[in-house]
Biopython code that builds the backbone (N, CA, C, O; Angstrom):
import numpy as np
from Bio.PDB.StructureBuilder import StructureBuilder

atoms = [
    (1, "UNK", "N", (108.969, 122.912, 60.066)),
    (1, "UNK", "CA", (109.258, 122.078, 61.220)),
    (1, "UNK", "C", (109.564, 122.983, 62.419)),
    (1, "UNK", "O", (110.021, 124.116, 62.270)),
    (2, "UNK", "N", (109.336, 122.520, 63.432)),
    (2, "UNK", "CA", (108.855, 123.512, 64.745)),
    (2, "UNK", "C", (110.027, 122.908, 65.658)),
    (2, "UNK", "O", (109.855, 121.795, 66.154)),
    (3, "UNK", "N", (111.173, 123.591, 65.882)),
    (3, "UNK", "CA", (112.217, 122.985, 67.090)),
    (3, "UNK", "C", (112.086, 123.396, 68.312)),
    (3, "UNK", "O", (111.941, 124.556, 68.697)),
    (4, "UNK", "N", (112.129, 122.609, 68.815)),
    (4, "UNK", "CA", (111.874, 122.379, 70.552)),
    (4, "UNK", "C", (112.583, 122.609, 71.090)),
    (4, "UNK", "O", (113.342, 121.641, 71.140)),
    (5, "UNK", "N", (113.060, 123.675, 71.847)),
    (5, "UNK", "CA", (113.804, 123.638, 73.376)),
    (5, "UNK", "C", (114.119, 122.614, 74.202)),
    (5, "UNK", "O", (115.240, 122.486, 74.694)),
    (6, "UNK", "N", (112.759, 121.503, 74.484)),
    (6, "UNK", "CA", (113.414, 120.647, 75.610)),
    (6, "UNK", "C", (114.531, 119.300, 74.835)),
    (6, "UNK", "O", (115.053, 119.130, 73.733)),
    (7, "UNK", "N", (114.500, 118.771, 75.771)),
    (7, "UNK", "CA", (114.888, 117.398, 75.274)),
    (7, "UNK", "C", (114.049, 116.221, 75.557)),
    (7, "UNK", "O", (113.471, 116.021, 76.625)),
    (8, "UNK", "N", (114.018, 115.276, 74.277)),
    (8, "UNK", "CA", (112.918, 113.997, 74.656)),
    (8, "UNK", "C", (113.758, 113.181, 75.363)),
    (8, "UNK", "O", (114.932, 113.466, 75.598)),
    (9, "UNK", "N", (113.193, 112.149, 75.723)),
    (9, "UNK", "CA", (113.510, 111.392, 76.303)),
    (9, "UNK", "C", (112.962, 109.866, 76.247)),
    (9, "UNK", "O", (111.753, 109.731, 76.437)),
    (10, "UNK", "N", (113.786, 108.636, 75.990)),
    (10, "UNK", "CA", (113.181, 107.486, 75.412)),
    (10, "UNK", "C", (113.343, 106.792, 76.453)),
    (10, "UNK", "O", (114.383, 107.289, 76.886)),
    (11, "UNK", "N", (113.028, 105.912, 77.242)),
    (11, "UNK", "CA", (113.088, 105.112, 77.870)),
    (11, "UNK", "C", (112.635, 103.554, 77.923)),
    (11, "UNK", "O", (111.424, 103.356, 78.024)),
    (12, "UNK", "N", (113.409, 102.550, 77.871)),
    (12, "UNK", "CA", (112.757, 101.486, 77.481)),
    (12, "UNK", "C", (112.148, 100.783, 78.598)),
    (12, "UNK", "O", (111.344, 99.857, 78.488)),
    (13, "UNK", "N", (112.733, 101.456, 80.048)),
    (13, "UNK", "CA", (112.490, 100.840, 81.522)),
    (13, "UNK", "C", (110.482, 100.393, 81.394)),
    (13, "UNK", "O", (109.762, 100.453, 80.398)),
    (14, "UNK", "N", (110.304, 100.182, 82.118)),
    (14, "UNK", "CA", (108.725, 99.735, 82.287)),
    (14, "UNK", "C", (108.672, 101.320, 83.642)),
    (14, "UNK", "O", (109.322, 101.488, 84.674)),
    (15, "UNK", "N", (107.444, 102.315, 82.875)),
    (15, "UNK", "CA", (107.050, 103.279, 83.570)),
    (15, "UNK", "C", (106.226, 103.031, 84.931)),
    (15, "UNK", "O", (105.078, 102.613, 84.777)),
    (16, "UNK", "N", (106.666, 103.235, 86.203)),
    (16, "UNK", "CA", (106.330, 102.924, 87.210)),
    (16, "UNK", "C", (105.210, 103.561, 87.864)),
    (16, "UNK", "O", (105.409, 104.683, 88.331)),
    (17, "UNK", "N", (104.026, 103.020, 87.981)),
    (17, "UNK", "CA", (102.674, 104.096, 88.955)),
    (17, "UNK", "C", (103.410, 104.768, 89.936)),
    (17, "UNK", "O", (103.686, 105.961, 89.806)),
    (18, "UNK", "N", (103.707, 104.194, 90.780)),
    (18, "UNK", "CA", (104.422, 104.873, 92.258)),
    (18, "UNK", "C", (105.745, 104.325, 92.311)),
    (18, "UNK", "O", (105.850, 103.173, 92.732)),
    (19, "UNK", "N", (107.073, 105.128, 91.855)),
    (19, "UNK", "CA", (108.275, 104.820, 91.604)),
    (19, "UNK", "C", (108.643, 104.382, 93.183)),
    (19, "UNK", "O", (109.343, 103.417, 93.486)),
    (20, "UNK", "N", (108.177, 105.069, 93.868)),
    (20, "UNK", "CA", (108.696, 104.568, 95.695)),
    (20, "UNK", "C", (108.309, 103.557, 95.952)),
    (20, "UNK", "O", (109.106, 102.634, 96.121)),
    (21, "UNK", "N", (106.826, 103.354, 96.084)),
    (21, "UNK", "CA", (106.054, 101.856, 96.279)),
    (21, "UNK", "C", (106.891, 101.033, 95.954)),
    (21, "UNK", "O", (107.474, 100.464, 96.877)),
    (22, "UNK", "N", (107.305, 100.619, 94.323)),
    (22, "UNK", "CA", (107.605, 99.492, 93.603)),
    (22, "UNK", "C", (108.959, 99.618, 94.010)),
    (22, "UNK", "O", (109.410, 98.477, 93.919)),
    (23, "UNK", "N", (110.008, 100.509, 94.478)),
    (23, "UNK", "CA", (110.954, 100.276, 94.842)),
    (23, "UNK", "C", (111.232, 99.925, 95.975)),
    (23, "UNK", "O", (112.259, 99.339, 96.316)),
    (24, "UNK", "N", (110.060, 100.359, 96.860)),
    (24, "UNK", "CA", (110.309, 99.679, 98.686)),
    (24, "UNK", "C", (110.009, 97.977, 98.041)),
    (24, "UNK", "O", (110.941, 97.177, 98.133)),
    (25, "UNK", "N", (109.203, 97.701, 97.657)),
    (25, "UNK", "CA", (108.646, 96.290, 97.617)),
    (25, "UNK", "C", (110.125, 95.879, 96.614)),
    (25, "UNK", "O", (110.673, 94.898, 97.118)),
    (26, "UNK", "N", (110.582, 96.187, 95.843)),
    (26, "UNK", "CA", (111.589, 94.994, 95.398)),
    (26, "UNK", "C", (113.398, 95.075, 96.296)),
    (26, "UNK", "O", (114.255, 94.191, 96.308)),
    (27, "UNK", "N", (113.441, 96.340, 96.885)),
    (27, "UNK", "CA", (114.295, 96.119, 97.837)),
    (27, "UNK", "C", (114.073, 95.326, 98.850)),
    (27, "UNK", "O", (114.939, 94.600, 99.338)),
    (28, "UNK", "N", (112.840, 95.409, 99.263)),
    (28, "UNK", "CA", (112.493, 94.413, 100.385)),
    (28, "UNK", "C", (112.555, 93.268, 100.156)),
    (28, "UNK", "O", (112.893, 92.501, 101.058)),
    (29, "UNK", "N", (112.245, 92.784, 98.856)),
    (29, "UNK", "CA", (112.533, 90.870, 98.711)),
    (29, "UNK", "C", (113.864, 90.887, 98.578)),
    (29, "UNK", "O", (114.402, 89.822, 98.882)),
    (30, "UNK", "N", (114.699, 91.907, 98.157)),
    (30, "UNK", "CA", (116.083, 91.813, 97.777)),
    (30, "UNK", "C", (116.835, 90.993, 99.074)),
    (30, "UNK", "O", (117.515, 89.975, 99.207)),
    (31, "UNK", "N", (116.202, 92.241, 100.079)),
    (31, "UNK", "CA", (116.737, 91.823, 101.398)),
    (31, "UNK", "C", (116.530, 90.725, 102.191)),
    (31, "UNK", "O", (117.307, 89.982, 102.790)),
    (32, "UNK", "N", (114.908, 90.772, 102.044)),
    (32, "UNK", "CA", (114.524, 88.854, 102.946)),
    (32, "UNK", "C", (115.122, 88.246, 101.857)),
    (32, "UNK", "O", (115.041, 87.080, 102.242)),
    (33, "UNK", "N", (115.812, 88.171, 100.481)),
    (33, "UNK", "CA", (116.105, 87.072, 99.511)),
    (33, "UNK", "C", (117.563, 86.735, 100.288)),
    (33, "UNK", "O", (118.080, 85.620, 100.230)),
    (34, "UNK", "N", (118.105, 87.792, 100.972)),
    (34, "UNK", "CA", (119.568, 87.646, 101.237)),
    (34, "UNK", "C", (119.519, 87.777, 102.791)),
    (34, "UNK", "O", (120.343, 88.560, 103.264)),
    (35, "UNK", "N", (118.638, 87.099, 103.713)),
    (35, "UNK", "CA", (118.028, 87.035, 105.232)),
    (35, "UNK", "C", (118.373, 88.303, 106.094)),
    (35, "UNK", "O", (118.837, 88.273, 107.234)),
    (36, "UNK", "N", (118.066, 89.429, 105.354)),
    (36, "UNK", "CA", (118.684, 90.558, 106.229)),
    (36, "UNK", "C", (117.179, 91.181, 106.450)),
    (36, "UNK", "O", (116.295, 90.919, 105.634)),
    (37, "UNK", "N", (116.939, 91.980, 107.542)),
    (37, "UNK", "CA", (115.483, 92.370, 108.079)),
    (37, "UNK", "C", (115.549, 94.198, 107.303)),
    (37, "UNK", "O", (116.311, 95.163, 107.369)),
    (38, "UNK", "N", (114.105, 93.809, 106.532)),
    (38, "UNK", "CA", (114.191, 94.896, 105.320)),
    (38, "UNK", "C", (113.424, 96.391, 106.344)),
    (38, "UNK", "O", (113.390, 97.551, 105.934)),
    (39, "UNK", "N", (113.014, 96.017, 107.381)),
    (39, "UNK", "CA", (112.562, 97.200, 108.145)),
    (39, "UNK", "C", (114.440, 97.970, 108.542)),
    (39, "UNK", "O", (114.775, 99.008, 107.970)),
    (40, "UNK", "N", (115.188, 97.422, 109.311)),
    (40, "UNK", "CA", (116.168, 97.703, 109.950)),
    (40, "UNK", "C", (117.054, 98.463, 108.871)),
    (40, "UNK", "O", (117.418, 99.616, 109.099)),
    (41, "UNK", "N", (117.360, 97.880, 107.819)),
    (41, "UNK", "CA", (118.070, 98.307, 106.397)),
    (41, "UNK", "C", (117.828, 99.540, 105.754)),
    (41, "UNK", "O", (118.589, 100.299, 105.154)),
    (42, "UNK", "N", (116.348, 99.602, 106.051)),
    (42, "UNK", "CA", (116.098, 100.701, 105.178)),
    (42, "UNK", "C", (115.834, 101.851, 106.094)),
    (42, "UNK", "O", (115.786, 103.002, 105.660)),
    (43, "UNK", "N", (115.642, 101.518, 107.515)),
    (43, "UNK", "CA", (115.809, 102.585, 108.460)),
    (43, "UNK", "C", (117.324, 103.076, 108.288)),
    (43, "UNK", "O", (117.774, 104.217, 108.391)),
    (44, "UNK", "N", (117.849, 102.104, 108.052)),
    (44, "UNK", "CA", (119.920, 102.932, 108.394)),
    (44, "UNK", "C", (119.842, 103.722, 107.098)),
    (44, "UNK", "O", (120.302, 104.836, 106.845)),
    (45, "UNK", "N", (119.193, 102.931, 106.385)),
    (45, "UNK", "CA", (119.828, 103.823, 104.833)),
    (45, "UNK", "C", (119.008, 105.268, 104.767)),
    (45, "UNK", "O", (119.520, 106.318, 104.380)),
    (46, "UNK", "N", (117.254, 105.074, 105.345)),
    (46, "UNK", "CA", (116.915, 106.622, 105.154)),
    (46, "UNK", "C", (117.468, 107.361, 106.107)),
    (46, "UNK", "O", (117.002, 108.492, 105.965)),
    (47, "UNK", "N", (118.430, 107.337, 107.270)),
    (47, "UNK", "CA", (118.652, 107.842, 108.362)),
    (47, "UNK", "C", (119.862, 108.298, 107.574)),
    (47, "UNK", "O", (119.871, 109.380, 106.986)),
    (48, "UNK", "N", (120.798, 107.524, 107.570)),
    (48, "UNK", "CA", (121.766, 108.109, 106.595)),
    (48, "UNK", "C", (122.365, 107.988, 105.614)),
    (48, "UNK", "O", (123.588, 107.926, 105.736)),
    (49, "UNK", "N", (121.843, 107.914, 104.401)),
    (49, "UNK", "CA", (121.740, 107.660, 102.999)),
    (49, "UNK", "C", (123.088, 107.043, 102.763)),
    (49, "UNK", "O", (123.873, 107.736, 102.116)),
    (50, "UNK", "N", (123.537, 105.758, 103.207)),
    (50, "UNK", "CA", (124.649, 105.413, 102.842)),
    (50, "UNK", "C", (123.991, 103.996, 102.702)),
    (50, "UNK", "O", (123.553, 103.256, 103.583)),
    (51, "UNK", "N", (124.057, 103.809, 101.165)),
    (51, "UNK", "CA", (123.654, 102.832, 100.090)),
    (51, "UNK", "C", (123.880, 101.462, 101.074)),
    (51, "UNK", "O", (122.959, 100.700, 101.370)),
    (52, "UNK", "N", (125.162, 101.315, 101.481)),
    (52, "UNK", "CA", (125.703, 99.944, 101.684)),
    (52, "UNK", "C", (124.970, 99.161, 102.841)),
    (52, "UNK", "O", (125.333, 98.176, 103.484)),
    (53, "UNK", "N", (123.626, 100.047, 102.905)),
    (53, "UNK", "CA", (122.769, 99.476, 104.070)),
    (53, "UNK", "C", (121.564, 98.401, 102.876)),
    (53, "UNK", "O", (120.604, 97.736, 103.263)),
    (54, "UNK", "N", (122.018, 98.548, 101.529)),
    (54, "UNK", "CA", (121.057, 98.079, 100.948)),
    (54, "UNK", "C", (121.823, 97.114, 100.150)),
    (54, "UNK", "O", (122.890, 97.512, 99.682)),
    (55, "UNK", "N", (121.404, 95.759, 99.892)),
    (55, "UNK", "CA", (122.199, 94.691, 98.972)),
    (55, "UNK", "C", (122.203, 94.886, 97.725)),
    (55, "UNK", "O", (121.208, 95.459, 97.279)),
    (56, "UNK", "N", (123.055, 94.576, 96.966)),
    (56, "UNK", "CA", (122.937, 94.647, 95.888)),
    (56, "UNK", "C", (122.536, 93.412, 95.125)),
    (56, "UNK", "O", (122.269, 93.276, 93.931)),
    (57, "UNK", "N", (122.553, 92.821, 95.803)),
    (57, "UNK", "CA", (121.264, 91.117, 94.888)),
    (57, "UNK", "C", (120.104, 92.082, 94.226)),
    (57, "UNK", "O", (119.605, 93.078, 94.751)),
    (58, "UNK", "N", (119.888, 91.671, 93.282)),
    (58, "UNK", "CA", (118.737, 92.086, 92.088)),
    (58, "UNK", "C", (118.862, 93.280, 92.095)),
    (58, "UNK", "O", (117.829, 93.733, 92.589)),
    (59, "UNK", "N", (119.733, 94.305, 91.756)),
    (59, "UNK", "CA", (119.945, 95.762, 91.886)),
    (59, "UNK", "C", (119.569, 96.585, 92.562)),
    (59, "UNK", "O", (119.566, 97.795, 92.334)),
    (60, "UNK", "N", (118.945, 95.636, 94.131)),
    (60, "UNK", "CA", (118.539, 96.741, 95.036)),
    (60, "UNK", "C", (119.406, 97.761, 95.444)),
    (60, "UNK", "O", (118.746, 98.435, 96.234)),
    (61, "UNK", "N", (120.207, 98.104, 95.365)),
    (61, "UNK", "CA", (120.857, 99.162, 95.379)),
    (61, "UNK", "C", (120.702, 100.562, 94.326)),
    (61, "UNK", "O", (120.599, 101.776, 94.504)),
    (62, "UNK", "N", (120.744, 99.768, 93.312)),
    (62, "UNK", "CA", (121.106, 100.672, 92.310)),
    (62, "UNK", "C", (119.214, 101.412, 92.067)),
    (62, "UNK", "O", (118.805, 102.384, 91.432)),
    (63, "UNK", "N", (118.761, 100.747, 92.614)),
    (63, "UNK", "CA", (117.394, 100.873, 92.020)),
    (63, "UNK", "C", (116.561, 102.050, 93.530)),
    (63, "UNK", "O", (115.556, 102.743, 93.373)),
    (64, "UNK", "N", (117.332, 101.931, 94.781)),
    (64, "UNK", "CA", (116.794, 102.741, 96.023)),
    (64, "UNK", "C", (117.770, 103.991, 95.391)),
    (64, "UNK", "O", (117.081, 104.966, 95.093)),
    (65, "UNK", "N", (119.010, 104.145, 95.164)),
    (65, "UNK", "CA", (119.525, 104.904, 95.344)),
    (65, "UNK", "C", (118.821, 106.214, 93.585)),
    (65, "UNK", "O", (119.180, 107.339, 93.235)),
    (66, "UNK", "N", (118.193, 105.626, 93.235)),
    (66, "UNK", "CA", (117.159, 106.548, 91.774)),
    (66, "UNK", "C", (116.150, 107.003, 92.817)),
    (66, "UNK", "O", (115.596, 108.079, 92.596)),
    (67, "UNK", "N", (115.830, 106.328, 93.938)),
    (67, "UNK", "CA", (114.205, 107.497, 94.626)),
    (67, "UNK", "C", (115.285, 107.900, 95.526)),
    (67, "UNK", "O", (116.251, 107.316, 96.018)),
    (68, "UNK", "N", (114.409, 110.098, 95.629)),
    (68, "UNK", "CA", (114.945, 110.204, 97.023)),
    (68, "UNK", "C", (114.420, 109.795, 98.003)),
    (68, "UNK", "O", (113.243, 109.437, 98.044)),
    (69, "UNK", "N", (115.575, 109.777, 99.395)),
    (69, "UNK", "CA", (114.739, 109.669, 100.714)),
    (69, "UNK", "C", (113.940, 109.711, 101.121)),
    (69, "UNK", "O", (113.425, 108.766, 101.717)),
    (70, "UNK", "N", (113.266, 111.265, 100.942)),
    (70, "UNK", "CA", (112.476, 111.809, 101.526)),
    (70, "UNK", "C", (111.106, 111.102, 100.881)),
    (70, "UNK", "O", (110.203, 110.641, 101.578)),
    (71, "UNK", "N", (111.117, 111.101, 99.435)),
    (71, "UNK", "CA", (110.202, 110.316, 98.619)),
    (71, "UNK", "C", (109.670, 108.907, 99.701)),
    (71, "UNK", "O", (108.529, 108.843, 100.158)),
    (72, "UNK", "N", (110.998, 107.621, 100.029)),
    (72, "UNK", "CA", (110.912, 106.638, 100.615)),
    (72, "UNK", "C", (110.126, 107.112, 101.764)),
    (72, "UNK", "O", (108.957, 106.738, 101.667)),
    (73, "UNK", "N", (110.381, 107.856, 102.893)),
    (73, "UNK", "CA", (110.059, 108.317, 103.854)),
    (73, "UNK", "C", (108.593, 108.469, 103.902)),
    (73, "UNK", "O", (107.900, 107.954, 104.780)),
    (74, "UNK", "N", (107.890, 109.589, 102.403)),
    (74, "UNK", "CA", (107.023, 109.935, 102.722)),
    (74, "UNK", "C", (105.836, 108.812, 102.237)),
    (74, "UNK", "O", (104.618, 108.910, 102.387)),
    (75, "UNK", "N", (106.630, 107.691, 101.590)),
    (75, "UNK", "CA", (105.617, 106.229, 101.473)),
    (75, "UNK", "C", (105.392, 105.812, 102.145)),
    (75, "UNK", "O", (104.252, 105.350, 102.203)),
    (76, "UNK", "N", (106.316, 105.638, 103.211)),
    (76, "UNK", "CA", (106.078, 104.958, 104.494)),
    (76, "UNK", "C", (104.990, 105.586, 105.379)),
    (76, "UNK", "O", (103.980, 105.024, 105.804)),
    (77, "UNK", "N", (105.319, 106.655, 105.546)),
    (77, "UNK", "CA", (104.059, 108.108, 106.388)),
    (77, "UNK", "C", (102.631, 107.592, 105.662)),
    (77, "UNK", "O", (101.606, 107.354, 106.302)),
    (78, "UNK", "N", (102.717, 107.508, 104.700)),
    (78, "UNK", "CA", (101.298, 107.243, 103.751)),
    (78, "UNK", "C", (100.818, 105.685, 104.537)),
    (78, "UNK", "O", (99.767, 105.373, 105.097)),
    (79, "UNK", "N", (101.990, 104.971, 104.310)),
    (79, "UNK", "CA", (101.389, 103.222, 104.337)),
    (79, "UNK", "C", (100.734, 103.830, 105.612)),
    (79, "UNK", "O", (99.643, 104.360, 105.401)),
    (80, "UNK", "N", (101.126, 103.853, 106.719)),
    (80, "UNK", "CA", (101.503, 103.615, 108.161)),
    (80, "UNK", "C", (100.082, 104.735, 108.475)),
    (80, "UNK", "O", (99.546, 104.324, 109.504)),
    (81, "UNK", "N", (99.445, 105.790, 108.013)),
    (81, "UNK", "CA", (98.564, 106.192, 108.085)),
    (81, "UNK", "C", (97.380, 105.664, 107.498)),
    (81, "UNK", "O", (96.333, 105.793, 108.131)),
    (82, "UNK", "N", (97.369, 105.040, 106.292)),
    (82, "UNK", "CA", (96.368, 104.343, 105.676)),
    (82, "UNK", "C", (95.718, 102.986, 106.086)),
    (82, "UNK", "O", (94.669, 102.541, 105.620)),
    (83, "UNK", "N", (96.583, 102.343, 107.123)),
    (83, "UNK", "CA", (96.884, 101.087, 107.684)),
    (83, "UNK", "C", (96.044, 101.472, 109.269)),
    (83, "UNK", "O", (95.215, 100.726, 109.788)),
    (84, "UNK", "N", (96.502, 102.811, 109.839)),
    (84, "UNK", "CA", (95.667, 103.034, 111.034)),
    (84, "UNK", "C", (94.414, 103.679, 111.409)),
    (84, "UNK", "O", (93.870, 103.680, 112.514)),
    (85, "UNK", "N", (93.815, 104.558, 109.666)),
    (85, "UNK", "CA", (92.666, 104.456, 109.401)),
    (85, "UNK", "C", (91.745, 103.178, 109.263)),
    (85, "UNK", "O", (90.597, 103.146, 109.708)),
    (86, "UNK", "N", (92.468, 101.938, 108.483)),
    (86, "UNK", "CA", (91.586, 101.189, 108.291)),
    (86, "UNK", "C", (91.043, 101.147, 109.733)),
    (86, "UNK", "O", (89.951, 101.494, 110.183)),
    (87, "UNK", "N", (92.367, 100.504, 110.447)),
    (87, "UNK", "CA", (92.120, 99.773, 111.677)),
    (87, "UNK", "C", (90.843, 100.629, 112.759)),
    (87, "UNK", "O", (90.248, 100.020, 113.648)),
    (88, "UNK", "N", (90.630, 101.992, 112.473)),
    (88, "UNK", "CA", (89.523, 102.756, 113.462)),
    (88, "UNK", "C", (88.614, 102.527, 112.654)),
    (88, "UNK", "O", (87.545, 102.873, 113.155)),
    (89, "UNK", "N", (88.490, 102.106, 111.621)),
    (89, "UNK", "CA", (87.104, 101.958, 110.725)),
    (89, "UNK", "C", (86.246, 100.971, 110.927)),
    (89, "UNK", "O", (85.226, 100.890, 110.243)),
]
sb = StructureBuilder()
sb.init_structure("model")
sb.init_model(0)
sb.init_chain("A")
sb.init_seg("    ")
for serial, (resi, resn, name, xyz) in enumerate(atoms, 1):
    if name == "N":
        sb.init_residue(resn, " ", resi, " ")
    sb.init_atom(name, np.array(xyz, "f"), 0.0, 1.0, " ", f" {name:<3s}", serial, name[0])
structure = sb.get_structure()
């Protein structure tokens, strides 16, 4: 038997394609679920990472504060470029 150095790891969560994507999109219903404007929210929170810009209805909190910032940030750079290619196409 052959012992391994690392450590495994089990997870029962559902493995996410794009952990940022799926987390902007369920913070965002979190927020229109609780009438707060999910652009404004998540600007305070990537500006300065203080959670309490995000609700905690359906664990949006707990669930932004697992991606980093910069991660969030650089989804947005992606959408917001992919969105102004279409539009010259």
């Amino acid at each position: 038997m052959v012992k391994s150095e690392e450590t495994m790891r089990f997870s029962l969560e559902k493995e996410l394609k794009n952990p940022a994507r799926e987390v902007i999109l369920l913070v965002c219903d979190a927020l229109k679920d609780k009438g707060y404007d999910p652009v404004s929210q998540l600007v305070g929170y990537i500006i300065s990472g203080d959670p309490t810009y995000i609700t905690s209805y359906k664990n949006a909190r707990s669930l932004v504060k697992r991606v980093e910032r910069d991660e969030l940030l650089e989804e947005f750079v992606k959408a917001y470029i992919d969105s102004i290619a279409k539009t010259e196409e």
